[in-house]
C-alpha positions as YAML, in Angstrom:
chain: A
units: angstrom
residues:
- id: 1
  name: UNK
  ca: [0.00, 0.00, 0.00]
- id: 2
  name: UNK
  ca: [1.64, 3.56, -1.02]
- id: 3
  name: UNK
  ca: [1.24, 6.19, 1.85]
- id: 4
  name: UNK
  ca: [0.01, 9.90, 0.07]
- id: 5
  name: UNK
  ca: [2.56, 12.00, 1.19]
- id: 6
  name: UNK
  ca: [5.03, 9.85, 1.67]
- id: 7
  name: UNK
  ca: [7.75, 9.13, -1.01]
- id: 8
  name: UNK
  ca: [8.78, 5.60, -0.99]
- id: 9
  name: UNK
  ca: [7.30, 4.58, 1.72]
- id: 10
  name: UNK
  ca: [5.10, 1.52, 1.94]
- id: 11
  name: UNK
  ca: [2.74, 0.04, 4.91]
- id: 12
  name: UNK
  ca: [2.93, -4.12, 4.39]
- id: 13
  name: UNK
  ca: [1.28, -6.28, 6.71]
- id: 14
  name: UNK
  ca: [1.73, -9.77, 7.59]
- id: 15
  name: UNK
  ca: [-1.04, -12.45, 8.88]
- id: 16
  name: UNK
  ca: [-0.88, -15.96, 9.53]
- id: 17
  name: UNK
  ca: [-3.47, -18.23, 11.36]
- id: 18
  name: UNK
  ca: [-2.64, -18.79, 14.40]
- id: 19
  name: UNK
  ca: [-1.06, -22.44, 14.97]
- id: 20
  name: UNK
  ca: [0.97, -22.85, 11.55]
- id: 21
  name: UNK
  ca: [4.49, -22.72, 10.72]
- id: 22
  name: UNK
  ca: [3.72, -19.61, 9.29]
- id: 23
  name: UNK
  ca: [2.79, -17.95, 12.12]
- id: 24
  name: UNK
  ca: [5.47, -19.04, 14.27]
- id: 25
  name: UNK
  ca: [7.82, -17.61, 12.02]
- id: 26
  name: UNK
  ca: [6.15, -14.38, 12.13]
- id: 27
  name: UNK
  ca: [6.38, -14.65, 16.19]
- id: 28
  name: UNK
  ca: [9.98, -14.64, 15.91]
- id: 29
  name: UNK
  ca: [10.51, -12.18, 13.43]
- id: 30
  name: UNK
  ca: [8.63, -9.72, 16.08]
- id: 31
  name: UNK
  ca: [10.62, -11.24, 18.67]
- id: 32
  name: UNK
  ca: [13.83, -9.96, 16.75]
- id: 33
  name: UNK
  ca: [12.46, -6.44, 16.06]
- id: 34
  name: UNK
  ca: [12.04, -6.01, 19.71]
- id: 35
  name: UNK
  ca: [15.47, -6.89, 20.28]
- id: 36
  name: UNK
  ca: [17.12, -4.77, 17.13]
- id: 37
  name: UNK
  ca: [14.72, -1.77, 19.00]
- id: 38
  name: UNK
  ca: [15.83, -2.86, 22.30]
- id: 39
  name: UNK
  ca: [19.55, -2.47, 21.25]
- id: 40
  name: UNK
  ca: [19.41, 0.53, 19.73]
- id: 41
  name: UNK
  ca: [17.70, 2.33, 22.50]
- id: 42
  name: UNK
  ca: [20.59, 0.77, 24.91]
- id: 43
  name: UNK
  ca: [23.55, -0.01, 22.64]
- id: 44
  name: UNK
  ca: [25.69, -0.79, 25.51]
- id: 45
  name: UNK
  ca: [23.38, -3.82, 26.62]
- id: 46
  name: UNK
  ca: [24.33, -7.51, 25.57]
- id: 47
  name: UNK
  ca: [22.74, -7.92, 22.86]
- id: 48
  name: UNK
  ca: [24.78, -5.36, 21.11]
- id: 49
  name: UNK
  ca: [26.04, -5.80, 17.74]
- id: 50
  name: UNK
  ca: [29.26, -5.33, 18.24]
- id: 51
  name: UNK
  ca: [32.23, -7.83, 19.00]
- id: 52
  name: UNK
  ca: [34.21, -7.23, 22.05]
- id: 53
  name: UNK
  ca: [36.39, -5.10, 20.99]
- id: 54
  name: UNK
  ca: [34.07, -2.47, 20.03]
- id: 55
  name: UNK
  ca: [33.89, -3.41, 16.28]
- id: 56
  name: UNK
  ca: [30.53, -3.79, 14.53]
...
């Protein structure tokens, strides 16, 4: 769906029934987005991307 107003930007959305492969996949892929969101409000947490020695 194209947003008016909004070059290039696009609003997708994702169902599965609940039960199937499908939709466990789509559990975990919102489990990761609240990590990647989790890290970058706290980049110094553990589950940073970096390696120990500061590189990314």
């Amino acid at each position: 769906m194209q947003l008016e107003g909004t070059p290039g930007h696009r609003l997708v959305a994702y169902y599965a029934e609940p039960g199937t492969h499908e939709h466990g996949a789509l559990v975990l892929l919102d489990m990761a987005a609240h990590e990647l969101t989790a890290n970058v409000a706290a980049p110094n947490s553990r589950l940073s991307a970096t390696t120990p020695d500061g590189a990314v």
